[in-house]
N, C-alpha and C positions, 0 to 999 in steps of 0.2 A: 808372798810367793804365789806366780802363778798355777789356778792346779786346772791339770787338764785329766779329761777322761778318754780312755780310749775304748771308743763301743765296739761290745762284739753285737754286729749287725743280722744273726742271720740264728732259729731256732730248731734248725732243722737235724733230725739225727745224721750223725757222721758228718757235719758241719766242718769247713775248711776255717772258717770264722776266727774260730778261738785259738787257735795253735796259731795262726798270722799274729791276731792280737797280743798274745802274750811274745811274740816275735819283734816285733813294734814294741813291746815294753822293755825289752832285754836293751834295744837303743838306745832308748829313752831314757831309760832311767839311771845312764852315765851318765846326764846330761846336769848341771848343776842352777841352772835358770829357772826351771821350772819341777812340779810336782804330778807327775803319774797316777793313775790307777786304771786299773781293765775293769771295765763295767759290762755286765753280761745282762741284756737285759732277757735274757729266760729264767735269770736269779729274783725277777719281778712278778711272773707268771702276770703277764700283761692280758687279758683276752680281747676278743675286737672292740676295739672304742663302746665303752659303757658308760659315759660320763652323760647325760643328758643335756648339759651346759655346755655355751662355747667355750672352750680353753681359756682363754683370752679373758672371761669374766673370774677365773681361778677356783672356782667355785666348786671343788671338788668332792664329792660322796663318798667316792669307795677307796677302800684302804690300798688299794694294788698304784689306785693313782697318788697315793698322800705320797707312797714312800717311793715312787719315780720321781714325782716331782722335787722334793726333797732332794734326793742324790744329783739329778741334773742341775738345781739351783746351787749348788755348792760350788761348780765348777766356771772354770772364765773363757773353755776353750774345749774344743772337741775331735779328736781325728775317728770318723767313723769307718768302719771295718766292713768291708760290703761286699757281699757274692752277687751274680749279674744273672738274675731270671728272664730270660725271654726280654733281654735289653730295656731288662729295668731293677732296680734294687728290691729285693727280699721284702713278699709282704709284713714282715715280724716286724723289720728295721721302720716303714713305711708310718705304722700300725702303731710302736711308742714315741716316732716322732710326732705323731698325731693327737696325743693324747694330753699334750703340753703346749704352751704358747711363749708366758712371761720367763718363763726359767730360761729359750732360748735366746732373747731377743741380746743385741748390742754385744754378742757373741764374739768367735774364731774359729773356722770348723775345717779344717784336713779329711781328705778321702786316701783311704786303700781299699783296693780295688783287685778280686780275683777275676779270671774267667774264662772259660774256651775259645774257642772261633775267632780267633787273633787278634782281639777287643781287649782281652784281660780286665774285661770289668768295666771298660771306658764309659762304656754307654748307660752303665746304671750311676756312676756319678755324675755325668749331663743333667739325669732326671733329678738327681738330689740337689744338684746345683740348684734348679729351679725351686723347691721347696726351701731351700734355704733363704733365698731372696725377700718368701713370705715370710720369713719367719725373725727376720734382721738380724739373720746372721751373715757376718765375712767371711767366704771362704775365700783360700788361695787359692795361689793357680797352682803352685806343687802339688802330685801326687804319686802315688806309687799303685803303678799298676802289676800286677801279677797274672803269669799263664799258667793255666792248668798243666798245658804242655808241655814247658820247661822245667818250671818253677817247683813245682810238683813228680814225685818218680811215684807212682802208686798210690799208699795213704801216708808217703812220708813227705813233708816241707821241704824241701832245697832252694831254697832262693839264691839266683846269680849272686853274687857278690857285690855288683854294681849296686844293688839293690839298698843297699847299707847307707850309702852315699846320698840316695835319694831322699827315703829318711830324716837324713838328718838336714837336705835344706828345704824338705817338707814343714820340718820343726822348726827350722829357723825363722822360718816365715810366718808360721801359727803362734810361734811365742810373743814375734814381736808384735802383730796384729793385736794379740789376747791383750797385751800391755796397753796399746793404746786404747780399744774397749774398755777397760777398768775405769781409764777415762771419764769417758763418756759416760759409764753409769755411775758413776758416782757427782755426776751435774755438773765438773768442772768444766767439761766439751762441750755440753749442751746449749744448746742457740737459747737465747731469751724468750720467756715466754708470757706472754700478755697479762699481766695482772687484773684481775675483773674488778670491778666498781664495785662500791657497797651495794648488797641488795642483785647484781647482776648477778644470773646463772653461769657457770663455770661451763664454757663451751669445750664439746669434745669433738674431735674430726670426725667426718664422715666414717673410715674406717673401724673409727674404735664404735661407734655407735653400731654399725653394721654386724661386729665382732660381739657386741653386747646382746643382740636379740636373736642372732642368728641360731638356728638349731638345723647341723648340717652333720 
């Protein structure tokens, strides 16, 4: 069964975040293809990047990264939950994508998206889009964006109704993506790769060797 996580992306007090997220999960989890849960990552008490090693070498120290990495490794797919700062995503959201590399690769990752000024959020998944690319994850192209304006009456949730819909071919689209990832990491998708001679050094690309020394 595919299991997806749904991040609450943002740790700020009176956060919009999690009441969306567990909103998204109330959809979701009619749904009979795939497997749920809300992941909040303030349940991690993440602080800024404290790993000294590149992600990427896995090589992790502190306990706050054992058990991110852990939870995100368990999943095949991602819809993350994102409020739009100054037309970009939440440094928290930013801040535990960063802290991980291998857990996200060969992925499926969905955006919901809040926000004011008639964007609903647009423009801080543009920017995630881009980090996702690093990170070899597929995102779709569904998403659900949300206005402060409408969406919202005070500190209470109201989403249009149309919203419901979107949703669920947000999910359509993420489920089936996550399935064929399962794929690929498990080697049946994977292109052939050069068997090294007796005695030859097992060559690594550019990137990964870059990702192996790097302290950024």
């Amino acid at each position: 069964m595919i299991r997806i996580a749904i991040i609450v992306g943002s740790t700020r007090p009176g956060r919009r975040a999690e009441v969306v997220a567990h909103w998204v999960y109330d959809i979701a989890s009619k749904r009979s293809d795939a497997e749920f849960e809300v992941v909040d990552i303030l349940d991690f008490n993440l602080p800024l990047l404290d790993e000294r090693m590149s992600p990427a070498r896995g090589q992790y120290t502190q306990p706050h990264t054992k058990a991110w990495s852990a939870k995100i490794d368990s999943f095949d797919a991602f819809v993350f939950v994102t409020p739009e700062y100054n037309h970009g995503p939440s440094g928290a959201l930013k801040n535990a994508i960063d802290f991980l590399y291998r857990e996200w690769n060969n992925k499926a990752a969905a955006f919901v998206s809040y926000g004011g000024g008639g964007a609903s959020g647009t423009r801080a998944v543009e920017q995630l889009r881009l980090v996702m690319g690093e990170l070899q994850i597929a995102d779709v192209r569904a998403q659900v964006a949300l206005s402060l304006a409408t969406d919202f009456q005070d500190a209470t949730f109201k989403p249009a109704a149309r919203h419901d819909a979107l949703v669920g071919t947000m999910l359509d689209q993420l489920i089936s993506w996550a399935g064929a990832l399962q794929t690929v990491r498990s080697g049946e998708g994977a292109r052939p790769v050069h068997e090294p001679a007796h005695n030859e050094p097992l060559k690594r690309s550019a990137r990964e060797q870059w990702h192996d020394r790097a302290i950024y």
